[in-house]
Residue frames as qw, qx, qy, qz and C-alpha x, y, z in Angstrom:
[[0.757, 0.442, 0.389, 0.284, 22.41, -1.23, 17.09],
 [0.394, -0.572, 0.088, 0.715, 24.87, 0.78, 15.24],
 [0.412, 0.699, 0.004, -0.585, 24.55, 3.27, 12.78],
 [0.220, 0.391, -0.753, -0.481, 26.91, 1.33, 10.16],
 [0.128, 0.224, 0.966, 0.010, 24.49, -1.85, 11.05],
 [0.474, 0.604, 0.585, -0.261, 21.46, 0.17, 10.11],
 [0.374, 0.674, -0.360, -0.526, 22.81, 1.77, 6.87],
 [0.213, -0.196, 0.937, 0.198, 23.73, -1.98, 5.92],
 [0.173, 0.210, 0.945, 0.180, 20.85, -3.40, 6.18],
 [0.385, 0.696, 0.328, -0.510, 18.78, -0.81, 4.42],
 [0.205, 0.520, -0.488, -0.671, 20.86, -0.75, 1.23],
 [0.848, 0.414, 0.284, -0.167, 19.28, -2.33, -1.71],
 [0.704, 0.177, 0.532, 0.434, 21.57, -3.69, -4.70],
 [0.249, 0.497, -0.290, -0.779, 22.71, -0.45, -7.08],
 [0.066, -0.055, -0.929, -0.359, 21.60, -3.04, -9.80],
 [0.028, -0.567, -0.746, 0.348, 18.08, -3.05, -8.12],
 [0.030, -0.700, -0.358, 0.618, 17.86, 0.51, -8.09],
 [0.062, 0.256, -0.557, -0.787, 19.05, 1.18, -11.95],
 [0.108, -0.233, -0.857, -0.446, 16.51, -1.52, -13.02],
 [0.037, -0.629, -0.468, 0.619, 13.71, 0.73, -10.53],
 [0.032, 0.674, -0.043, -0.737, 14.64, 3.82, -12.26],
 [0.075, 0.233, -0.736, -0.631, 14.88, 2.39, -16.00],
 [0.074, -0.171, -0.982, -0.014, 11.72, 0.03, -15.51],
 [0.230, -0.761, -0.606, -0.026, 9.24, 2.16, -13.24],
 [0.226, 0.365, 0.090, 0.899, 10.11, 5.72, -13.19],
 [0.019, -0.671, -0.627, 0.396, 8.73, 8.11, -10.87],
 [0.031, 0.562, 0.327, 0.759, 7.06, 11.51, -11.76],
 [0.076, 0.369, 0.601, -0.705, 5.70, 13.92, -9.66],
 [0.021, -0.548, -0.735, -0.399, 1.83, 15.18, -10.48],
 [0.177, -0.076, 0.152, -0.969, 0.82, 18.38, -9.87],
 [0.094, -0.623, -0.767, -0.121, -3.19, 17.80, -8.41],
 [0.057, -0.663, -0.189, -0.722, -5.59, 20.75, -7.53],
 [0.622, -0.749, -0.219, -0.069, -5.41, 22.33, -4.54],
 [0.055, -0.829, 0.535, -0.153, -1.49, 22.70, -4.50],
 [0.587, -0.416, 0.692, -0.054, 1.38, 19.81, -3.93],
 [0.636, 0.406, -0.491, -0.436, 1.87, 16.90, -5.83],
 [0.840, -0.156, 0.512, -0.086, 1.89, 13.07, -5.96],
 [0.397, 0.589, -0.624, -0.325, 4.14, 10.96, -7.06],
 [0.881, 0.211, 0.240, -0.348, 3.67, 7.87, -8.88],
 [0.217, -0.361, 0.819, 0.390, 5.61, 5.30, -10.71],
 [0.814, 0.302, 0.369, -0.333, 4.10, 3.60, -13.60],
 [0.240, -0.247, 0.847, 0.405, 4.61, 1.32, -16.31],
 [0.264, 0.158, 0.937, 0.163, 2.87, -0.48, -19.05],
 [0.214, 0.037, -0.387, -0.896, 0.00, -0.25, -21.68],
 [0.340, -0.172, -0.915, -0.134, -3.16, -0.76, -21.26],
 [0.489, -0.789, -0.213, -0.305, -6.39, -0.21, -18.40],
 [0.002, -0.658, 0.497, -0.566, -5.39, 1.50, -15.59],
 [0.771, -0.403, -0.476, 0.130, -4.61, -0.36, -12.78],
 [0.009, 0.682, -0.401, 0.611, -3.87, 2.17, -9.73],
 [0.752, -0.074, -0.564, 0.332, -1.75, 0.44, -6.77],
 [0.356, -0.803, 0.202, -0.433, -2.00, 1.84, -3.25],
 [0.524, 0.301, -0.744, 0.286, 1.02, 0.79, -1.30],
 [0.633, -0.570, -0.520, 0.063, 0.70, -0.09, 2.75],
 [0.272, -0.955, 0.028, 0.115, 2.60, 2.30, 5.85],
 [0.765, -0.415, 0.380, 0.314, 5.59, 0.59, 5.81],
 [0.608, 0.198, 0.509, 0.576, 6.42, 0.66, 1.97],
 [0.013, -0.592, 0.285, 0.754, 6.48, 3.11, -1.11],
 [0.705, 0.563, 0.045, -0.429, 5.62, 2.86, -4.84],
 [0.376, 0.686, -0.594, -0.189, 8.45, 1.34, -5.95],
 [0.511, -0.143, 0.656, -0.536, 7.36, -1.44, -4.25],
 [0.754, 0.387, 0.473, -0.240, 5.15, -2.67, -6.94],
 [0.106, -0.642, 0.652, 0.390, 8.04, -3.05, -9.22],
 [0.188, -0.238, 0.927, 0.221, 8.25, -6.41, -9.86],
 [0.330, 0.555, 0.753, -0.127, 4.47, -7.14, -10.15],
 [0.350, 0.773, 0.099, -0.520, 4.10, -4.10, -12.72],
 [0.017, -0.520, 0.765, 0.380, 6.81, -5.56, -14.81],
 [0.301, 0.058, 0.944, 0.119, 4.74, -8.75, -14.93],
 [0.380, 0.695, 0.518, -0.324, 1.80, -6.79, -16.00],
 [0.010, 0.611, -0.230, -0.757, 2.95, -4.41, -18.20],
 [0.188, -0.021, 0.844, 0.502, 1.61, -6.36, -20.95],
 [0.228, -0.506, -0.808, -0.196, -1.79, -5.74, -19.82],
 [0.325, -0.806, -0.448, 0.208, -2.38, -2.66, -17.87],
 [0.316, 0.507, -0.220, 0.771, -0.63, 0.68, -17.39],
 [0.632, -0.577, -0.475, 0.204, -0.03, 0.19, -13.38],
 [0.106, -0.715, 0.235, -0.650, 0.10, 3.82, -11.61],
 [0.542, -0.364, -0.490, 0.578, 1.73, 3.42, -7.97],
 [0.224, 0.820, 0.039, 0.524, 1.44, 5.88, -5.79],
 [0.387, -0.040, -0.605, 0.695, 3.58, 7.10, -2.92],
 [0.259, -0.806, -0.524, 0.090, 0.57, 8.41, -0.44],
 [0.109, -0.905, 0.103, -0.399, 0.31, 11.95, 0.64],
 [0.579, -0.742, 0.312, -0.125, 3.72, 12.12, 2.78],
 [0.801, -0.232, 0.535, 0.136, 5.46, 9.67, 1.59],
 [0.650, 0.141, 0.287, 0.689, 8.55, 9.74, -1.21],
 [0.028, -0.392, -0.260, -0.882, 7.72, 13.29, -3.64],
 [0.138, -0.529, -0.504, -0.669, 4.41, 13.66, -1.99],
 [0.207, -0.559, -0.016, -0.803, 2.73, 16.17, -0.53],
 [0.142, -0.237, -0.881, 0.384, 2.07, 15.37, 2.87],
 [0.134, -0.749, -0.537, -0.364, -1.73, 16.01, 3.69],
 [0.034, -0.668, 0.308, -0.676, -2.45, 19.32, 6.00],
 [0.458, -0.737, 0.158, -0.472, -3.98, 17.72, 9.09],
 [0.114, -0.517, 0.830, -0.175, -1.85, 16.11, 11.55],
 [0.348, 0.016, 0.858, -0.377, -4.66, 13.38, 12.00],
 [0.586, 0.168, -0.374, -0.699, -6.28, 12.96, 8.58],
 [0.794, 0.230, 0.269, -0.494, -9.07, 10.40, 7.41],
 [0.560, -0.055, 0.687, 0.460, -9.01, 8.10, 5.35],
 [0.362, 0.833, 0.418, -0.010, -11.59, 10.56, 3.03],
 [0.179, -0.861, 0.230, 0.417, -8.74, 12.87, 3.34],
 [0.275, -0.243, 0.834, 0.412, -6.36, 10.26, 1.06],
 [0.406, 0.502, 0.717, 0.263, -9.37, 9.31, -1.26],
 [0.073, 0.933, -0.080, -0.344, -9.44, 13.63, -1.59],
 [0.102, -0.731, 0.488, 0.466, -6.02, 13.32, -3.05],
 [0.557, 0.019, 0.803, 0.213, -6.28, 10.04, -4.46],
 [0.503, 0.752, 0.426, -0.024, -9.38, 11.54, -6.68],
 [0.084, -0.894, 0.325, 0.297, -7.00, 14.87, -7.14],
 [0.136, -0.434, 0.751, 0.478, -4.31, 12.57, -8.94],
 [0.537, 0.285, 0.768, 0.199, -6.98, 10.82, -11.43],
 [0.368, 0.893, 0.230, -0.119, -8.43, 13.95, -12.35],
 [0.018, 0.779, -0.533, -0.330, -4.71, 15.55, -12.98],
 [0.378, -0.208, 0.850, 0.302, -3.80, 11.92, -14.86],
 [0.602, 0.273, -0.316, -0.681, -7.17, 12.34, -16.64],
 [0.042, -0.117, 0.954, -0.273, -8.06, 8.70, -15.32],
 [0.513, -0.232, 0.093, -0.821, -11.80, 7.71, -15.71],
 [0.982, 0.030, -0.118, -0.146, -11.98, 3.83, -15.38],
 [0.055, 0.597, -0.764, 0.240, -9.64, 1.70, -12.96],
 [0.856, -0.200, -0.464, 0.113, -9.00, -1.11, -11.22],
 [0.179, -0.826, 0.338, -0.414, -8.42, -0.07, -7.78],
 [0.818, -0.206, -0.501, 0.191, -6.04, -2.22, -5.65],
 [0.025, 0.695, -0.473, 0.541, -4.73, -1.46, -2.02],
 [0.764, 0.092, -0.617, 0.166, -2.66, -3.09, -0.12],
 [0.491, -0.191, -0.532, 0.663, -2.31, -3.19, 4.18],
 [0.040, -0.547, -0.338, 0.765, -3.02, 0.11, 5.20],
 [0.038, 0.115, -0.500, -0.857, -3.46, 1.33, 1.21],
 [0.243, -0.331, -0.878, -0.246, -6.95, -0.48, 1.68],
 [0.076, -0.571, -0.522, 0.629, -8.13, 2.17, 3.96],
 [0.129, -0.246, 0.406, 0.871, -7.72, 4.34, 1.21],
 [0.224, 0.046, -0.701, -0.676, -9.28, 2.39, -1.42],
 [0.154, -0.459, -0.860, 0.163, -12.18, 1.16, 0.70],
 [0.099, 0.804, 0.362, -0.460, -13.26, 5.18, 1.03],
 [0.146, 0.370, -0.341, -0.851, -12.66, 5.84, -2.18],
 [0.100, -0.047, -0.954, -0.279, -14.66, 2.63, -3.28],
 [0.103, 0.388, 0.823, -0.403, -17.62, 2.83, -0.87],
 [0.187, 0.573, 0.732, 0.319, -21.05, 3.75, -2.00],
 [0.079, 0.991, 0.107, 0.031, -21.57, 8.09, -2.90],
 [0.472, -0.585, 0.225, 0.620, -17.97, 8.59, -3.07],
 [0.204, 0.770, -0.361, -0.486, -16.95, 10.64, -5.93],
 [0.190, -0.534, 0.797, 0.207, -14.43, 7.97, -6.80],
 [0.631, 0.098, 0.767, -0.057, -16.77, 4.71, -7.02],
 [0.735, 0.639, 0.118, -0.194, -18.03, 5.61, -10.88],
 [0.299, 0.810, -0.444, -0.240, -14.38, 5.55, -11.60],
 [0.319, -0.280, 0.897, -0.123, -13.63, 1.65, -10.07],
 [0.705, 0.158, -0.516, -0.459, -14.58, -0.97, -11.94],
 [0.780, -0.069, -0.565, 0.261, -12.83, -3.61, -9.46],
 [0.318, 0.820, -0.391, 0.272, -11.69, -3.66, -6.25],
 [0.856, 0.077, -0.478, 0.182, -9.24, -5.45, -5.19],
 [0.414, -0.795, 0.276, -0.346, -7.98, -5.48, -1.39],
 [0.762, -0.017, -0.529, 0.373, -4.62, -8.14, -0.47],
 [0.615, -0.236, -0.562, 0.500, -4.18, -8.13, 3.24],
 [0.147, -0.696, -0.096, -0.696, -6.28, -5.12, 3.95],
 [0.269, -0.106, -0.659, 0.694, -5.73, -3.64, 7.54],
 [0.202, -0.597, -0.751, -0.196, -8.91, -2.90, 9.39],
 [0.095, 0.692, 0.076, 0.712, -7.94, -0.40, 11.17],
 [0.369, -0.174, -0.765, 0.499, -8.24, 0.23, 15.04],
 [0.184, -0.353, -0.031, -0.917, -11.17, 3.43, 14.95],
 [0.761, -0.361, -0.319, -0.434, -13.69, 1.01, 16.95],
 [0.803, -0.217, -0.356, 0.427, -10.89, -0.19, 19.69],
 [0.143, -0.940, 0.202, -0.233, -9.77, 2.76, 21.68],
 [0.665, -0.683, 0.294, 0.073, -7.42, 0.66, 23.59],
 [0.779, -0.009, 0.428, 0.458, -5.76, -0.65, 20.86],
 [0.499, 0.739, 0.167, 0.419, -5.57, 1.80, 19.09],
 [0.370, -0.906, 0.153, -0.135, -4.07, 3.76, 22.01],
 [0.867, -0.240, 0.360, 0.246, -1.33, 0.40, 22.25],
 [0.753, 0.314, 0.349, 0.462, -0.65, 0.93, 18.59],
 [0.146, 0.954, -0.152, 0.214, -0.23, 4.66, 18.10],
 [0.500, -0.767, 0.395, 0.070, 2.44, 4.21, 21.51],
 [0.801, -0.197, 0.480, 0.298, 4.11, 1.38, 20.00],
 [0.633, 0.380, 0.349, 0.577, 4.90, 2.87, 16.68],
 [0.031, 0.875, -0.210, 0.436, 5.57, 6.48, 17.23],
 [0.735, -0.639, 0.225, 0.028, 7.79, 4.79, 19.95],
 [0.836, 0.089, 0.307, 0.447, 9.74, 2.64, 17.80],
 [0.593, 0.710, 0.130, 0.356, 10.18, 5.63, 15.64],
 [0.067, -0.909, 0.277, -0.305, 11.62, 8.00, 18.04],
 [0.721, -0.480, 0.465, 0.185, 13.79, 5.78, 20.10],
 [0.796, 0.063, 0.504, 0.327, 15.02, 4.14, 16.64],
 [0.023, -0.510, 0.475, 0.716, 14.91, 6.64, 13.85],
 [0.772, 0.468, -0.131, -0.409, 13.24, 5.61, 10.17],
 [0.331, 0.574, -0.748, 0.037, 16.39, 3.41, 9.62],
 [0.076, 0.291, -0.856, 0.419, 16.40, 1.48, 12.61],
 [0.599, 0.137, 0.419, -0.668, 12.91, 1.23, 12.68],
 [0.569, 0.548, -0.508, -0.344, 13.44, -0.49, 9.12],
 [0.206, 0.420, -0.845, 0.258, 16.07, -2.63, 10.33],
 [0.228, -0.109, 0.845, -0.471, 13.79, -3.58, 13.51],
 [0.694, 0.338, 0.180, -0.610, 9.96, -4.07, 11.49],
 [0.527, 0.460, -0.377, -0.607, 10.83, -5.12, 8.42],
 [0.018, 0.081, -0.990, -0.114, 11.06, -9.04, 8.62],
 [0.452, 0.182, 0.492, -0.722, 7.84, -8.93, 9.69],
 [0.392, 0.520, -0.053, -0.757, 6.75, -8.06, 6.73],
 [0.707, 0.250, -0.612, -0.252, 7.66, -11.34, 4.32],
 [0.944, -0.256, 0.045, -0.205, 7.51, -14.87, 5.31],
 [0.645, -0.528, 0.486, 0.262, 10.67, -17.34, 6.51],
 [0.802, 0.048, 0.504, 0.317, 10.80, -18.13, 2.78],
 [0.276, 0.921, -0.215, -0.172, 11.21, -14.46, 1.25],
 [0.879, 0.263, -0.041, 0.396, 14.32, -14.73, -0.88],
 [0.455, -0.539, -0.148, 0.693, 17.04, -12.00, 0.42],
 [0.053, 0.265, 0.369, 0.889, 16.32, -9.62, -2.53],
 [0.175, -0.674, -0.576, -0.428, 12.92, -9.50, -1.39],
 [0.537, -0.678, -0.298, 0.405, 13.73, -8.97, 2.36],
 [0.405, 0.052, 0.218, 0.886, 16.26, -6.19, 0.41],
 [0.110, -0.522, -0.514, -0.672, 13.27, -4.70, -1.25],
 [0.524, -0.676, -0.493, -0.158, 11.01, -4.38, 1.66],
 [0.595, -0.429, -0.131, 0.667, 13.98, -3.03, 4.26],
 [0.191, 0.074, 0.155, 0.966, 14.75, -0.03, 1.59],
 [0.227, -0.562, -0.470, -0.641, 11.21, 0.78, 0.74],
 [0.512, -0.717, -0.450, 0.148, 10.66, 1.07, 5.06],
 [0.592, -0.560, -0.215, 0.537, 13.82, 3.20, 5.29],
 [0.047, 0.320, 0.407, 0.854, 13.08, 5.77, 2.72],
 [0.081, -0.708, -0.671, -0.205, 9.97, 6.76, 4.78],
 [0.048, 0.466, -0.237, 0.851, 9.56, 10.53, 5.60],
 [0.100, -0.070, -0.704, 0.699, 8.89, 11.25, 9.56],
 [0.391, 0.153, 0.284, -0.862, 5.52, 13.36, 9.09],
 [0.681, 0.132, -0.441, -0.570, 3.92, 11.30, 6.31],
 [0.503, -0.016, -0.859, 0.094, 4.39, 8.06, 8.62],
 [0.014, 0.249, 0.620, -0.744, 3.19, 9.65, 11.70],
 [0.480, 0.229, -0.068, -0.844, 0.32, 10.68, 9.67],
 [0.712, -0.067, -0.632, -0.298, -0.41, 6.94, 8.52],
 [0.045, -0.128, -0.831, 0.540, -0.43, 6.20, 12.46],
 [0.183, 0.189, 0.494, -0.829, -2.87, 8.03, 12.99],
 [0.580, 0.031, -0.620, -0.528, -5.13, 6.83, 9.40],
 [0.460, 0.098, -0.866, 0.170, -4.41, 3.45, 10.81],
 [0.164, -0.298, -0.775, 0.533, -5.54, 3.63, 14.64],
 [0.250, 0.221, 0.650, -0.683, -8.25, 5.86, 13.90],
 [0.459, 0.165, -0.398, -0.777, -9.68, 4.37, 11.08],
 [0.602, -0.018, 0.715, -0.355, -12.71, 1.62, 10.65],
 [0.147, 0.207, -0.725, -0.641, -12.39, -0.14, 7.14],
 [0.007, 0.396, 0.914, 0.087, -15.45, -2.55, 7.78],
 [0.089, 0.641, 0.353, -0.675, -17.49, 0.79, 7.67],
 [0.481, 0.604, -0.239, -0.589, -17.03, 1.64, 4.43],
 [0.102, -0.111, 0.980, 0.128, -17.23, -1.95, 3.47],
 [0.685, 0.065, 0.494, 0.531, -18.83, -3.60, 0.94],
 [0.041, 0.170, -0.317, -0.932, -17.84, -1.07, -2.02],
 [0.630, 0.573, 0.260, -0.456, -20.63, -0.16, -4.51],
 [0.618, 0.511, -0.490, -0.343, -18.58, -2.45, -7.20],
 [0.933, 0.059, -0.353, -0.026, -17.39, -5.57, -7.85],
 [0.332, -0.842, 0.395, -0.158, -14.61, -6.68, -5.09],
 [0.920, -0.022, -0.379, 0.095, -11.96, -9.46, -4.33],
 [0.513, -0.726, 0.391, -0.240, -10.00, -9.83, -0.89],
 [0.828, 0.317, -0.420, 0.192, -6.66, -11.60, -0.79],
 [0.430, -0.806, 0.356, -0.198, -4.39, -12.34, 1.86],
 [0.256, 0.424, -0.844, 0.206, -0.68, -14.34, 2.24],
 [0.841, -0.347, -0.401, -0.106, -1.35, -17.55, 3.94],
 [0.622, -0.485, -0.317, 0.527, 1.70, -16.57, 6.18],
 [0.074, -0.675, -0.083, -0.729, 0.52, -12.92, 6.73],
 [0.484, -0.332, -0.677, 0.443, 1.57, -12.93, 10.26],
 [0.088, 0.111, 0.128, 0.982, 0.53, -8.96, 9.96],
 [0.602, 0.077, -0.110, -0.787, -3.00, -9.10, 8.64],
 [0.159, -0.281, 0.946, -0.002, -3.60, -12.47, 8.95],
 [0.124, 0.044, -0.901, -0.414, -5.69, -14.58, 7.71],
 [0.151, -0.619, -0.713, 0.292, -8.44, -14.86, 10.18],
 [0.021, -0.602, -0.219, 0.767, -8.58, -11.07, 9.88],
 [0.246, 0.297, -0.392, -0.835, -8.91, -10.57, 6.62],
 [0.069, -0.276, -0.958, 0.032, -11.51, -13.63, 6.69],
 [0.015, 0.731, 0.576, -0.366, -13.90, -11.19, 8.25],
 [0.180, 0.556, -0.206, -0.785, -13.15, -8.04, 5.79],
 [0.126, 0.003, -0.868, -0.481, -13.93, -10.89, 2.72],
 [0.082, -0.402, -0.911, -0.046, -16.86, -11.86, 4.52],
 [0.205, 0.592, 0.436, -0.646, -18.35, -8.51, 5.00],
 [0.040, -0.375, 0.554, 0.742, -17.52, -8.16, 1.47],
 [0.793, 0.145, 0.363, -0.467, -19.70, -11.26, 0.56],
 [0.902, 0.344, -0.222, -0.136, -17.32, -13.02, -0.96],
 [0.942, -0.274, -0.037, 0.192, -14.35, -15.52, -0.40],
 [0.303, -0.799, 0.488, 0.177, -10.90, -14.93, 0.98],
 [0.901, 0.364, -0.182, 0.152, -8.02, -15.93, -1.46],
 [0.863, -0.389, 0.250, 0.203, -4.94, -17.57, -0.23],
 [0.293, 0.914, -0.280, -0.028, -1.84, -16.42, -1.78],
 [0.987, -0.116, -0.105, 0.044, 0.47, -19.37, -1.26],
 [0.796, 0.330, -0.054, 0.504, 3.94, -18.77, -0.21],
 [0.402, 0.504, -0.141, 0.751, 3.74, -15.70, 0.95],
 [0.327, -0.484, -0.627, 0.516, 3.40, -13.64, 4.00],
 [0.194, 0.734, 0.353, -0.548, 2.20, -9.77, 4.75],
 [0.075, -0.663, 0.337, 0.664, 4.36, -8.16, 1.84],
 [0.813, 0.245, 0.526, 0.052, 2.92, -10.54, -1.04],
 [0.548, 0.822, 0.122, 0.096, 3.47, -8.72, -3.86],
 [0.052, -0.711, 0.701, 0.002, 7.51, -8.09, -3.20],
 [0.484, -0.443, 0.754, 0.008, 7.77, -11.55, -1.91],
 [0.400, 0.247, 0.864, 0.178, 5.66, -13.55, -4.42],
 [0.363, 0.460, 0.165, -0.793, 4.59, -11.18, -7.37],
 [0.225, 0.104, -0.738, -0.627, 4.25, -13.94, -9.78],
 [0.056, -0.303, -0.894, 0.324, 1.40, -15.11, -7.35],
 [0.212, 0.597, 0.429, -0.644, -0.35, -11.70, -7.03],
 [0.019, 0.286, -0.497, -0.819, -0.02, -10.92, -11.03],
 [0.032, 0.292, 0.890, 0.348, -2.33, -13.38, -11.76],
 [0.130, -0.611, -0.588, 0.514, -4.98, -12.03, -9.11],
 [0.057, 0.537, -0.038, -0.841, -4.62, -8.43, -10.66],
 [0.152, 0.114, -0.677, -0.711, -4.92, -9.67, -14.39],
 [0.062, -0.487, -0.870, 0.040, -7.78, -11.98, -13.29],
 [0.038, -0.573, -0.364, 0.734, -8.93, -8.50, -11.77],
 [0.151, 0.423, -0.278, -0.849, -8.65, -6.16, -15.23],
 [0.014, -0.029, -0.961, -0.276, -10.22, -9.19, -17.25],
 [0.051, 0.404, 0.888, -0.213, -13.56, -9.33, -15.58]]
């Protein structure tokens, strides 16, 4: 593939990106301990704090914060590593390591009462920041998990398959080209080409160490461990989530003890491809 074919198909609409920057602003947050996270947010209202997946970025949850914004004041954040932020120190962090920082940017936002949602890998996150004696859990009212990845900490071989295959892709390809070669995955045959836009930039914006650091989350975490939280929960998943799929996230609902919802329409990336689908889900979320 050539370099002018992967700068193509990573560019998003300048239109896009004004109505990003005018709409959902980022900031960076100083937290304790040194570094900062940055966060996009929008709207008035309870906090509703969005954890994004490996592949993506806060700006991500554009469109669905826009739909909210009537009802919430939705904080993205780009994880440790990823856009502004700090990458964590160890090469091979936890997921306790990310609920460390996660807690680190409520206290600096002065945050005491959320709705916690994470998405794909972001659900590793929010599942050990959720889980019963964590610091965090008195601050979650809800949470909410769409196409949570399970991780791979209980599979040595796979997890051995997946590290190779994605730190492969990256170094043979580059962040770009890795973009270029992942990202369809990610939405379903009926994404609209904005979304498939959306989802390409947000993969080829990722920084090298903060992705190689969500490998390693990923393959050597076990989310059904810190499953169910010590609050209320709900577990969504695209019906064509060829990613997380259905049947998998079937069994993260059911350790949960309650029922997988079906997101019609859409596939791993729901909330790009179909956020008038997931808006409801979230409001339904702050409501209860």
């Amino acid at each position: 593939m050539s370099d002018a074919a992967v700068t193509d198909i990573s560019l998003l609409p300048e239109a896009e990106v004004a109505r990003l920057e005018a709409r959902f602003p980022a900031r960076s947050v100083p937290v304790q301990g040194g570094g900062v996270v940055s966060v996009r947010e929008c709207g008035a209202g309870p906090a509703l704090v969005c954890l994004h997946g490996i592949g993506s970025g806060a700006a991500s949850w554009l469109d669905t914060a826009l739909l909210l914004e009537a009802d919430a004041r939705l904080i993205a954040w780009d994880a440790p590593g990823y856009g502004a932020s700090t990458p964590l120190t160890p090469d091979v962090p936890k997921a306790a390591d990310y609920a460390k920082r996660l807690l680190g940017l409520l206290d600096a936002m002065e945050i005491e009462s959320c709705v916690l949602v994470g998405h794909s890998l972001g659900a590793l996150t929010a599942a050990s920041a959720a889980r019963a004696g964590s610091p965090l859990a008195a601050r979650i009212r809800r949470l909410v998990l769409i196409s949570p990845a399970a991780g791979y900490g209980t599979r040595p071989e796979a997890s051995q398959r997946v590290r190779s295959e994605r730190l492969g892709t990256l170094d043979q390809l580059g962040v770009a080209g890795m973009a270029a070669h992942r990202s369809g995955r990610l939405v379903s045959d009926n994404a609209s080409e904005v979304a498939r836009q959306w989802v390409r930039w947000n993969m080829a914006r990722l920084n090298d160490r903060g992705y190689r650091q969500a490998v390693e989350l990923l393959c050597g975490a076990d989310l059904l461990a810190d499953l169910p939280p010590a609050m209320p929960v709900r577990v969504a998943c695209g019906e064509l989530d060829v990613v997380t799929t259905p049947a998998a996230c079937e069994e993260v609902a059911r350790r949960c003890g309650v029922a997988l919802e079906l997101l019609p329409g859409a596939g791993h990336a729901s909330y790009v491809e179909r956020p008038a689908v997931v808006a409801p889900l979230l409001r339904e979320a702050l409501a209860a």
